[in-house]
N, C-alpha and C positions, 0 to 999 in steps of 0.2 A: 705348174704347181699341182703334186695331189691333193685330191678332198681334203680337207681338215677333218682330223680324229679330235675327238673331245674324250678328252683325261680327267676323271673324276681323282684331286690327289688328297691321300687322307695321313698327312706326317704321323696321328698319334703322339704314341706319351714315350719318356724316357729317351733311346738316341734315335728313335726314329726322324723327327725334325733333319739328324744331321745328316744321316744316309739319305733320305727321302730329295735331299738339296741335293749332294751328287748327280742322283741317280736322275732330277730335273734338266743341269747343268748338261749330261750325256744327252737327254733327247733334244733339247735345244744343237747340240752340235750336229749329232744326225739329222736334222731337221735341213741344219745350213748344206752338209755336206752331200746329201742323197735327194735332196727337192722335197721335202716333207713339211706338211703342215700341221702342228698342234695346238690346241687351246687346252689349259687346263683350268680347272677349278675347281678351290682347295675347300674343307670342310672338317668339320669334327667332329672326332669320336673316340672312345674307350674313356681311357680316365682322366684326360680333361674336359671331353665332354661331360661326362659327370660332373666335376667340378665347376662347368659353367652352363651347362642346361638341364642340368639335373636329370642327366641319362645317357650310359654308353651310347645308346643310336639315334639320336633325333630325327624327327620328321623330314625337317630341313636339309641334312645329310644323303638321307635314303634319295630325297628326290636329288639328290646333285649324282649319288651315283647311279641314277635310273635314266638320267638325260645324257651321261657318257657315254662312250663306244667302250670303254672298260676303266677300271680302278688298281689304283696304286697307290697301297697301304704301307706303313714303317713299320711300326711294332703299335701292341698295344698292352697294358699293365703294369702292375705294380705294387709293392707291396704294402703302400697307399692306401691300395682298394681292398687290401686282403682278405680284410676283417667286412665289409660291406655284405649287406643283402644281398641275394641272388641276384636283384631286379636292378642291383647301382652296380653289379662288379662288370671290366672293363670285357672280360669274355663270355660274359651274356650277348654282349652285344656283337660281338665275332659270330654267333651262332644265329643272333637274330639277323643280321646283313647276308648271309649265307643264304637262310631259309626265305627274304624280302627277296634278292638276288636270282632265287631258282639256281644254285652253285651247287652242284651234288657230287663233282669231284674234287680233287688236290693231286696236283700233279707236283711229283718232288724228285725233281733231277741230283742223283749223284755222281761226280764226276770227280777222280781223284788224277790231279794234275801232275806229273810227272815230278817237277821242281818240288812236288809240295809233301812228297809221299814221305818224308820224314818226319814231318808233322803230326803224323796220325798217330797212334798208339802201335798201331797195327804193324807187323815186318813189312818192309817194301816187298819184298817177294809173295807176299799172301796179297798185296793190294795194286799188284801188276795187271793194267788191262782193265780196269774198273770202270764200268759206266751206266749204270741201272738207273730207272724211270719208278717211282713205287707212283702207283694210281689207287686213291685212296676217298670211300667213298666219304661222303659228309655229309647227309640230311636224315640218315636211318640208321640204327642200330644203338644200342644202350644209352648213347647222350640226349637222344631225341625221346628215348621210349617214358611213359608212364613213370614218375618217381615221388613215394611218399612214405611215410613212418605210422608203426603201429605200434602199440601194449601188448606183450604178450607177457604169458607167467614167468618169462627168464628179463626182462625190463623190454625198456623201448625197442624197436628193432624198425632198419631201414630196406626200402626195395626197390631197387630201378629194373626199369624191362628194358630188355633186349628183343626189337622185332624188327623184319623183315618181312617185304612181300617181293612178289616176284620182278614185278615192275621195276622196282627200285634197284636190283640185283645183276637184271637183262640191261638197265641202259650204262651201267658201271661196269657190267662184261662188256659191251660191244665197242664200247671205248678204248676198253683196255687193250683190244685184242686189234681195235684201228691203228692205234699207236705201236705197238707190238710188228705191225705189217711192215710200217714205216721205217723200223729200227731192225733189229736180226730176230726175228719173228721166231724169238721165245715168249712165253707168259707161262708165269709160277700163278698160281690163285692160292691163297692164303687162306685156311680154314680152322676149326676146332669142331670136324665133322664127327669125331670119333666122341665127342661129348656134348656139343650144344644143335638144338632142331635147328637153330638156323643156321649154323654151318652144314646142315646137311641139304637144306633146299640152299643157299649158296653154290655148293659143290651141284647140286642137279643143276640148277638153274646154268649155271658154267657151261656145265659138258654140252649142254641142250644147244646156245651158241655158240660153241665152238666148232658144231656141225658146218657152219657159215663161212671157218676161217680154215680152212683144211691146212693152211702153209706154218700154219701159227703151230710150234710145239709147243701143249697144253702140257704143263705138269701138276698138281695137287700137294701143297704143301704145309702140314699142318705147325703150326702159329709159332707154337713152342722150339719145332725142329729149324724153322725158319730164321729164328734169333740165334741159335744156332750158326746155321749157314750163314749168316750173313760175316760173321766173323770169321770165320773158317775156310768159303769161298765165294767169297762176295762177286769176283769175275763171272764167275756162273751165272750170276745172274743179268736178263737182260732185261723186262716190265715185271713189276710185279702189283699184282692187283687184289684187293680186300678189303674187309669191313671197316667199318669207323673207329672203334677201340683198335684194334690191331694195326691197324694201317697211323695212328695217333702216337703209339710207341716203336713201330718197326720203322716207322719214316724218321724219327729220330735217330734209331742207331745206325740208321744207313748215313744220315749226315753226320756223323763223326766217322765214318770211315775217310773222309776227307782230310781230318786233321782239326778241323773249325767249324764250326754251326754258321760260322760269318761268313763263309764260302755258298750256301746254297740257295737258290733260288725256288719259290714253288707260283703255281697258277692253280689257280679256283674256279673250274669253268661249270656250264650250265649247256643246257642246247645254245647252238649255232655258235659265233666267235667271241661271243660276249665272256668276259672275266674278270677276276678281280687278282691282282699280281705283289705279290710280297716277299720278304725274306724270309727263312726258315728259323731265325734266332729272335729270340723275345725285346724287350724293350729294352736290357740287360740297366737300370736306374743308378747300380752300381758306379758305372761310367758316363752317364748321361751327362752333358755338356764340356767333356772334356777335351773330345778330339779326338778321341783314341776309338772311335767306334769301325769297323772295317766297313765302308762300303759297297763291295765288289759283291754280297748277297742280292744287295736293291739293286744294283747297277745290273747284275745277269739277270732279275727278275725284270727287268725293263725289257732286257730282248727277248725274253720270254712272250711278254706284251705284245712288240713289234714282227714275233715270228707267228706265232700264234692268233691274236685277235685280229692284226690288220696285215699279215702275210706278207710284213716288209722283214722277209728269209734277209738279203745282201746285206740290210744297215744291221738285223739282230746277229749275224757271222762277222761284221765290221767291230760290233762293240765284242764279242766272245775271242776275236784275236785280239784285239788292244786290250784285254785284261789277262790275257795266255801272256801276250808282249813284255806286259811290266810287271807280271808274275817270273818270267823267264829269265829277266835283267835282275832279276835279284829283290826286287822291291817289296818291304813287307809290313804291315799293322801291326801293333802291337800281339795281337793274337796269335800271329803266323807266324812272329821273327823268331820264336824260341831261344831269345839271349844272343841270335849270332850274328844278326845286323840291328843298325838302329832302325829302330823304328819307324814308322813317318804316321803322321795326324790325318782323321779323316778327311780334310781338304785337300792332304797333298797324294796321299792317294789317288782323291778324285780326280787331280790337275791334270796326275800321268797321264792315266787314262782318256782322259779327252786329247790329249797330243797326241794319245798312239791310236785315235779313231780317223779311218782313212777308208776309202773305195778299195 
């Protein structure tokens, strides 16, 4: 039997509870089927943490995801909290677990599934061959910077900063450009060098280690042309890596190039293998306890977990075919079925899936 991993698991608010069960149910199976050991333990946070300790991140929390080998979150917020203070809303507390955590990147795989390319908005021949990484930093640049409100003679007026240092910039390149090695050793670096100082030491700080990666084709890509590219030709691309505001909107239109927000998986890592693992779609409260939630975001973010934090690659490629499998038979969520099959409810999704989880 391997070491036991300890699973910090955090369901959240809205339909995370019912993906987060899934996405359980799979590691217990790989558990049976591969020799693995897990323990988890559950915890609270965003907005019903609020609601019952009177704060998205409690003490209690932090230390449950501080004693795991890594975390796995569902969704967090809602429109509940909308109206609340900075210091009670549910993504205060995304940013404070982030910064407690030491999690300085987001890693957000898109990957557009052959059966699924109709789904997307996009022509199937523009989204032929799709498969980009955006690596995206998280503890530096305008959400972290300096922000307050002043009188001036035209009324009240607001200022957030935007900063960067170099530190912060070299360990989110060298990432970018490891992962980049691993896959077809391109890297796009995403800037707004031609208008903001800190795209312009981003852009230095870039070229400086990229001296390191000589295999990696380094391109420069400014933020605005990039939203661009992505719809246009999105195959081009293979990592892309950049600031926190940019990387906050660009990693979302890359996951719709898939078809579904419900489809994508992301990882929140820090030094060494420690992370925090979640789906790329919100709480969505609209549908919460209906069933109709897709699971297959949380479920790929679990192998992300298991390939990533504890380098079990065979069981995270066992659960990534048994959801190609019962994607490929036709099986589809609400979200995915576009009118032309029935449906199936987040549990029976889940069910396929663990049947079609095998060596």
């Amino acid at each position: 039997m391997a070491e036991t991993k300890k699973i910090a698991v955090i369901a959240g608010d809205g339909i995370g509870p019912e993906v987060v069960a899934e996405a359980e149910k799979v590691l217990q199976k790989v558990g049976e089927v591969f020799g693995y050991s897990f323990e988890t333990e559950h915890a609270l946070f965003g907005g019903i943490a609020i609601d019952e300790k009177g704060t998205p991140l409690p003490a209690e929390t932090l230390e449950v995801c501080k004693r795991a080998d890594a975390v796995l979150l569902g969704a967090v917020g809602g429109p509940k909290w909308d109206n609340n203070s900075k210091e009670l809303r549910p993504e205060t507390g995304l940013l404070g677990i982030r910064k407690e955590l030491g999690l300085f990147s987001n890693l957000r795989p898109a990957v557009v599934f052959d059966c699924l390319k109709d789904a997307s908005t996009l022509k199937p021949e523009v989204l032929e061959g799709t498969d980009l990484m955006v690596v995206r930093e998280l503890t530096g640049g305008i959400y972290f910077g300096e922000k307050f409100r002043r009188e001036t003679e035209y009324g009240e007026e607001a200022v957030d900063t935007c900063a960067y240092n170099v530190t912060e910039v070299e360990r989110i390149a060298r990432q970018a450009f490891d992962i980049a090695m691993k896959r077809r050793k391109k890297l796009a670096s995403v800037d707004k060098a031609n208008v903001l100082e800190t795209s312009r030491l981003w852009r230095e700080t870039v070229i400086r280690v990229s001296a390191d990666y000589p295999e990696v084709e380094l391109e420069h890509v400014l933020v605005d042309n990039c939203a661009m590219q992505l719809l246009r030709r999105p195959s081009s691309f293979d990592v892309i890596v950049t600031e926190n505001m940019f990387g906050d909107i660009l990693s979302d239109e890359a996951a719709m190039l898939t078809g579904s927000i419900g489809m994508l998986a992301s990882a929140s890592l820090g030094e060494g293998s420690y992370g925090l693992y979640e789906p790329v779609h919100g709480s969505a409260p609209d549908i919460a306890g209906q069933g109709l939630a897709n699971p297959i975001a949380t479920i790929l973010s679990t192998a992300l977990m298991l390939r990533i934090s504890f380098g079990y690659g065979e069981a995270a490629d066992a659960i990534e075919r048994a959801v190609a499998e019962v994607l490929d038979a036709g099986h589809r969520t609400s979200d995915i079925a576009a009118g032309r099959v029935e449906a199936l409810s987040t549990k029976q999704m889940g069910e396929l899936i663990l049947k079609a989880i095998r060596k």
